[in-house]
C-alpha positions as CSV (number, residue, x, y, z in Angstrom):
1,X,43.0,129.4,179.2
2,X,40.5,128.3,176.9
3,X,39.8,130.6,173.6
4,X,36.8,132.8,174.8
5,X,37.0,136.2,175.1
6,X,37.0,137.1,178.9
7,X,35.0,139.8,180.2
8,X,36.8,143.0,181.6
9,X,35.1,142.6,184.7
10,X,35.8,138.8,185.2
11,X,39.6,139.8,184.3
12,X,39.1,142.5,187.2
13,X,38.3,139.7,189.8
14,X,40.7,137.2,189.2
15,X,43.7,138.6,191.5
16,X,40.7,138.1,194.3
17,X,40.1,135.1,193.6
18,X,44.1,134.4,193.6
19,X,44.5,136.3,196.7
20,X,41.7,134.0,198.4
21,X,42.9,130.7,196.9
22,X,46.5,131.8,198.4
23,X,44.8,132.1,201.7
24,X,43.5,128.6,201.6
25,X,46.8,127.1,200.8
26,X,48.3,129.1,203.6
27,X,45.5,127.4,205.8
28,X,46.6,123.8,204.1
29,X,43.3,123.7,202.5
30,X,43.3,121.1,199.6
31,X,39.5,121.3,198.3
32,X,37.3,124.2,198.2
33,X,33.5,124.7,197.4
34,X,32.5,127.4,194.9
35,X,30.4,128.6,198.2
36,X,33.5,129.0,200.4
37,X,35.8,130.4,197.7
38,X,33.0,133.0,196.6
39,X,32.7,134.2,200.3
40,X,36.1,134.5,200.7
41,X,36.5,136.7,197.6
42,X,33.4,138.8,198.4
43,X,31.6,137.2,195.5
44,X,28.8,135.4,194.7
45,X,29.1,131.6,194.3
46,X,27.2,132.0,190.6
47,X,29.1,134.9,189.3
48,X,32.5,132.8,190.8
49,X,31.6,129.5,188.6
50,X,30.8,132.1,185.5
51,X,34.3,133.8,185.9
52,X,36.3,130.3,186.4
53,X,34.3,129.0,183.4
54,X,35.9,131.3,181.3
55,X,39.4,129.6,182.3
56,X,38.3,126.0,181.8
57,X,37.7,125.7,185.2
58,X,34.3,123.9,186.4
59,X,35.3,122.2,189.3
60,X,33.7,118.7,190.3
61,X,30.4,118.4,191.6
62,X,30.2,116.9,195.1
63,X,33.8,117.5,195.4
64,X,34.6,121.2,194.4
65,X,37.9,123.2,193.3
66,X,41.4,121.5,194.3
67,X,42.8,124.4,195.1
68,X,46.1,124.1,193.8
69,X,45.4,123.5,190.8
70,X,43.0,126.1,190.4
71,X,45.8,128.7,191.7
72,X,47.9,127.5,188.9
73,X,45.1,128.3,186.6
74,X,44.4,131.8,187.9
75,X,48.1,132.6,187.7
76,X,48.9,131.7,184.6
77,X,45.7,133.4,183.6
78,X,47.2,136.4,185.2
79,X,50.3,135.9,183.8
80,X,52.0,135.4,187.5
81,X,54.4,133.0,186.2
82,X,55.7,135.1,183.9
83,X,58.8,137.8,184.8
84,X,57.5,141.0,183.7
85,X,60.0,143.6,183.3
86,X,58.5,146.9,184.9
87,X,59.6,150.9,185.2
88,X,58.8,153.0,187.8
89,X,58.7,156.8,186.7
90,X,58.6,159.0,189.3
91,X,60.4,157.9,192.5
92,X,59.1,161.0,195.2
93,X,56.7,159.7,198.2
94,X,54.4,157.0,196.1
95,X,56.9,156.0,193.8
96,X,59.3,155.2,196.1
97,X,57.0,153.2,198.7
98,X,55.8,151.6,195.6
99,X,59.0,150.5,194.7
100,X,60.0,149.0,198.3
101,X,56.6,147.1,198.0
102,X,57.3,145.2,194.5
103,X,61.0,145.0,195.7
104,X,61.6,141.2,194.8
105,X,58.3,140.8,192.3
106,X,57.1,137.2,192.7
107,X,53.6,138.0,190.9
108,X,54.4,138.0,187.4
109,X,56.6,140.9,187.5
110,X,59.9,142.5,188.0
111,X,60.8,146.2,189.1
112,X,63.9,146.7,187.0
113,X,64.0,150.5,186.4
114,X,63.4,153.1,188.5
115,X,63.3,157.0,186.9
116,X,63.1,160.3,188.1
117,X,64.1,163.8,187.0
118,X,64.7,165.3,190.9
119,X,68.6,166.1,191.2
120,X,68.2,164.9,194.9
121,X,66.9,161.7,193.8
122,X,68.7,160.7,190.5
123,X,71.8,158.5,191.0
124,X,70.1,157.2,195.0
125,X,69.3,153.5,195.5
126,X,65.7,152.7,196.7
127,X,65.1,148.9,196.6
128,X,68.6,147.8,195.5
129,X,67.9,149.9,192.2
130,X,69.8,153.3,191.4
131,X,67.1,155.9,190.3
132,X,68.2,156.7,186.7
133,X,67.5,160.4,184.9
134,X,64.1,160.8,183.0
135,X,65.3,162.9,181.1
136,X,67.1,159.6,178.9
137,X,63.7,158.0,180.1
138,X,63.6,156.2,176.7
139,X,67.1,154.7,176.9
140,X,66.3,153.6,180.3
141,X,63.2,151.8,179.0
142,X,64.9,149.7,176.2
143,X,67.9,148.7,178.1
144,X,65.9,147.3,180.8
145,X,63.5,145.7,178.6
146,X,60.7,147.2,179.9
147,X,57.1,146.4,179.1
148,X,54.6,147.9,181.7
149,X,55.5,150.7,183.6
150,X,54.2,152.3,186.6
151,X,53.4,155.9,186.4
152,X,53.8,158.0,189.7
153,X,54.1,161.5,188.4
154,X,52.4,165.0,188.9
155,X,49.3,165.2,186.7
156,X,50.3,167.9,184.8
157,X,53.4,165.8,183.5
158,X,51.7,162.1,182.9
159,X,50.6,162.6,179.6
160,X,54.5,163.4,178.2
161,X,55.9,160.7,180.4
162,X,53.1,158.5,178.9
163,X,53.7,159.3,175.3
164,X,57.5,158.7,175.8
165,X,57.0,155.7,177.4
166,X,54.8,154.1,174.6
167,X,57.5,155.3,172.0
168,X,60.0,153.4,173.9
169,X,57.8,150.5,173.6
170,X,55.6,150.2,177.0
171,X,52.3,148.5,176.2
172,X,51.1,148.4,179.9
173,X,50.8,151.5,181.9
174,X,49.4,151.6,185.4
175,X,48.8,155.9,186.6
176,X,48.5,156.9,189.6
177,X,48.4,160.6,187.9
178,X,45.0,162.1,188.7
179,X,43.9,162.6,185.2
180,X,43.2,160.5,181.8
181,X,45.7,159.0,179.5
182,X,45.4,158.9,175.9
183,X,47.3,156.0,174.4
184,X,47.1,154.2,171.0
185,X,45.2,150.8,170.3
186,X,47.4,148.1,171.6
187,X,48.0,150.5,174.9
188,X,46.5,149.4,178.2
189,X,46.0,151.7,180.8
190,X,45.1,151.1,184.5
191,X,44.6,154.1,186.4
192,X,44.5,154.1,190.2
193,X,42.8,157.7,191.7
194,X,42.8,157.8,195.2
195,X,41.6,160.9,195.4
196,X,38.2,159.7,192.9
197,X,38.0,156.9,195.5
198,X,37.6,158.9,198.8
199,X,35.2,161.0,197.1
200,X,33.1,158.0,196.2
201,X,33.4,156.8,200.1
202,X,32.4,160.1,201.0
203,X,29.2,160.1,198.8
204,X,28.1,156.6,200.3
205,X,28.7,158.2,203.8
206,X,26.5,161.4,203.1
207,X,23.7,158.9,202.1
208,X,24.2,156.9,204.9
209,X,24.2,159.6,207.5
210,X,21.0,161.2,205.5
211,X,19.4,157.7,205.7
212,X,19.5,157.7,209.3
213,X,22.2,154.7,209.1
C-alpha cells in the first residue's frame, strides 16, 4: 500500500478485482492487460489503472499486470492475509446460512462466535461452532477476540445489539438489519438491505417496461 488516502469507492471495488484476478489464476493465466482485467471486473480499463494506482500498482507497459503479484497486492490491501476474528449475532435463517458459508474463512477472516438468544438455538452447533447466549453477548465478544461482527438480527433489535457490541470492543460491523446504525467515530458499518436492493431492480424494470425495452 502506498500512503494515499484511497477512495471509498475504489475500496468498494477491490474484492472485484480480487475475485477476477482469482479467476485468471484458476485459468493459469500469468499476465493480464488492464483491458482484460477491467472487463472481467465490469470496469472500465481507466478507472481500473486509477484504482490499482492507489496500491502502487501501475503495471508495465507492453506487458501488463502479473497477475500473482497483483493478487498479493489486492489482498493484503484487503487485509485477506490476515485472520480476522468475526461474531455472528443472530443465528435464525440468514445467520445460520451465513455461518455455513464463512465456515473455514480463508479471506482474511475467521467465524469464531456464533450468538443468539432463541432457547431452541442456544447451546446447537452450526458450522462446528456451539451457538452461545446473547444475553452474555459481551463476554462472548472478548473471549473470542472479536473485532468485526456480522449482524443478522430483527430490525427492531440491531441498534442494542450494535451498541453492545461496540462496548465489547467491535470496530467492524456488517447489518443485514433493515434500518441504520448509529456508531461512534472509529466504528465502520456495512449494511447489506436486500429488501432496498429489490426495490431498486424493480424501479429500473418499471422504466424499462415504460421505455418500451
Amino acid at each position: 500500500m502506498t500512503g494515499r488516502t484511497v477512495p471509498p469507492s475504489t475500496v468498494a471495488r477491490l474484492p472485484i478485482y480480487l475475485r477476477a484476478l482469482e479467476e485468471l489464476q484458476e485459468d493459469g493465466v500469468c499476465t493480464t492487460s488492464s483491458g482484460e482485467l477491467a472487463e472481467l471486473a465490469g470496469v472500465g480499463s481507466a478507472q481500473l489503472r486509477r484504482d490499482l494506482s492507489f496500491l502502487g500498482s501501475h503495471g508495465v507497459r507492453g506487458v501488463g499486470y502479473d497477475v500473482d503479484h497483483l493478487h498479493a497486492q489486492v489482498a493484503a490491501a484487503l487485509g485477506a492475509t490476515t485472520d480476522l476474528a468475526v461474531v455472528i449475532v443472530g443465528v435464525g435463517n440468514l445467520g445460520h446460512a451465513l455461518a455455513n458459508y464463512m465456515a473455514g474463512g480463508g479471506k482474511g477472516f475467521r467465524v469464531v462466535a456464533l450468538a443468539d438468544t432463541g432457547r431452541e438455538v442456544v447451546g446447537s452447533t452450526v458450522a462446528g461452532l456451539q451457538v452461545q447466549d446473547a444475553a452474555d453477548l459481551e463476554g462472548v465478544v472478548r473471549r473470542a477476540g472479536a473485532r468485526v461482527a456480522v449482524l443478522a438480527t430483527p430490525a427492531s433489535v440491531a441498534q442494542e445489539v450494535c451498541d453492545r457490541l461496540v462496548g465489547a470492543g467491535v470496530t467492524g460491523v456488517l447489518t443485514f438489519a433493515p434500518r441504520v446504525l448509529q456508531v461512534p467515530d472509529g466504528v465502520e458499518v456495512r449494511s447489506v438491505d436486500l429488501g432496498s436492493e429489490l426495490q431498486i431492480l424493480a424501479f429500473h424494470e418499471q422504466r424499462r417496461v415504460a421505455a418500451g425495452r
